[in-house]
C-alpha positions, 0 to 999 in steps of 0.5 A: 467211359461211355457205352455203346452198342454196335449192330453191324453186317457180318461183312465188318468183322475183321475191320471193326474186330481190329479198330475196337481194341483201341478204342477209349469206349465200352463195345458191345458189339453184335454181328448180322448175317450179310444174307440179310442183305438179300431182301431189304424188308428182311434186313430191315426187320432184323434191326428194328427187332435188335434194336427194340430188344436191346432198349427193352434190356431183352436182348441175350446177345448184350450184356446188362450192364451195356444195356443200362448204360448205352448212350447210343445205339451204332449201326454198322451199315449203309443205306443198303438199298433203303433197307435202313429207311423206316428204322426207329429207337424208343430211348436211345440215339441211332448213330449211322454212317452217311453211306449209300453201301459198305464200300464207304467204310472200307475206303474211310469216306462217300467222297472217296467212294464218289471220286472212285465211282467217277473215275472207274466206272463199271466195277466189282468191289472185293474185300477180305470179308467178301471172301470170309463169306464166299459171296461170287462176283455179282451173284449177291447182288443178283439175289439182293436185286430179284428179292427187292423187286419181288417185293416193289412189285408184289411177285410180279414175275414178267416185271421182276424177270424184265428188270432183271434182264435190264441188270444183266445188260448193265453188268456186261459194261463192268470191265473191272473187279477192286479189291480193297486192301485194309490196315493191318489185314493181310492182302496177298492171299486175297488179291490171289484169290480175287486175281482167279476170280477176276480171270474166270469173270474176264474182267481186270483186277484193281487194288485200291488202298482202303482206310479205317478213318471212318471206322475208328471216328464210328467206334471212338465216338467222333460224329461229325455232321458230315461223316454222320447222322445222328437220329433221335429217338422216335424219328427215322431217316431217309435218303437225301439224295445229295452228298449227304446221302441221308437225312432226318425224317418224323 
């Protein structure tokens, strides 16, 4: 049996708590606040601090014996806005889906998300968990992207206030909501509830049929290169801006 342990956003606690039953690995799981997401800098410390606890076996959300035995550390996100950008390990390999956001681990694949990006341009994704954490159309985003220029700009208020206003603009162009229904997560209430939300937001309502492909090689253990990064110990990762989406850096 081998050892992991995952640091995931709250967002993947249906999915993941659904694909960990089956899986043939010890999983010592622990779930992040998606408000996190909110401020990058923010999010960023949170996991250098899960990280640096579990491999100095400090850790009160793991148990010991996973902490002994953990062959590589998971971590249940995307690029995020490069919030993952800087991350470090001590002893134990950091293992990350090729993501730019989370829409790519509900869909099972980038290349799935890119083809869907191309075809439907200007949209807002839902899932079931967005709805578990009551985030509105947009407004997450909104706070995400105020905090991040705050911080790019040393609190430059004109600057941040002026980047914003261009956002605004950007968003009048999204003429649609998709909701991402999942493997044995029940779709109908949500579509219901996203179908009010998408009316309320005068925007029209898509469904698009999601995958746990990439979930469950994540949680199994099958990292192919294309699919994966698998970061050594004392390097970090940046974006690679191509369809890898990421890379290794010193």
């Amino acid at each position: 049996m081998r050892y992991f342990k995952i640091l995931a956003c709250k967002i993947f606690q249906r999915e993941l708590s659904l694909v960990i039953p089956s899986c043939p690995n010890s999983i010592d799981i622990t779930f992040m606040q998606q408000d996190l997401h909110v401020s990058p800098n923010l999010l960023r410390e949170a996991l250098q601090n899960e990280i640096d606890l579990f491999e100095s076996g400090e850790d009160h959300h793991s148990n010991k014996i996973c902490m002994e035995k953990a062959e590589a550390i998971l971590l249940g996100y995307g690029l995020c806005s490069n919030a993952l950008v800087g991350l470090k390990s001590k002893r134990l390999p950091l293992v990350i889906p090729r993501a730019h956001d989370c829409i790519t681990h509900f869909m099972g694949s980038k290349e799935k998300y890119a083809d869907y990006f191309e075809k439907v341009k200007g949209t807002f994704f839902y899932t079931q968990g967005w709805l578990d954490l009551c985030l509105e159309v947009g407004q997450a985003d909104v706070d995400r992207k105020r905090n991040e220029y705050m911080e790019r700009f040393d609190g430059d208020e004109d600057t941040v206030e002026y980047l914003l206003e261009m956002d605004k603009e950007m968003i009048k162009n999204y003429r649609y909501i998709t909701y991402i229904t999942w493997p044995e997560i029940p779709s109908q209430n949500g579509i219901e509830t996203v179908e009010k939300l998408s009316s309320k937001a005068g925007l029209e309502l898509l469904t698009y049929e999601g995958s746990d492909r990439l979930m469950r090689d994540f949680v199994n253990g099958n990292w192919n290169e294309g699919d994966f990064l698998i970061l050594e110990p004392g390097k970090s990762l940046e974006p690679s801006y191509d369809r890898m989406v990421i890379k290794q850096t010193d």
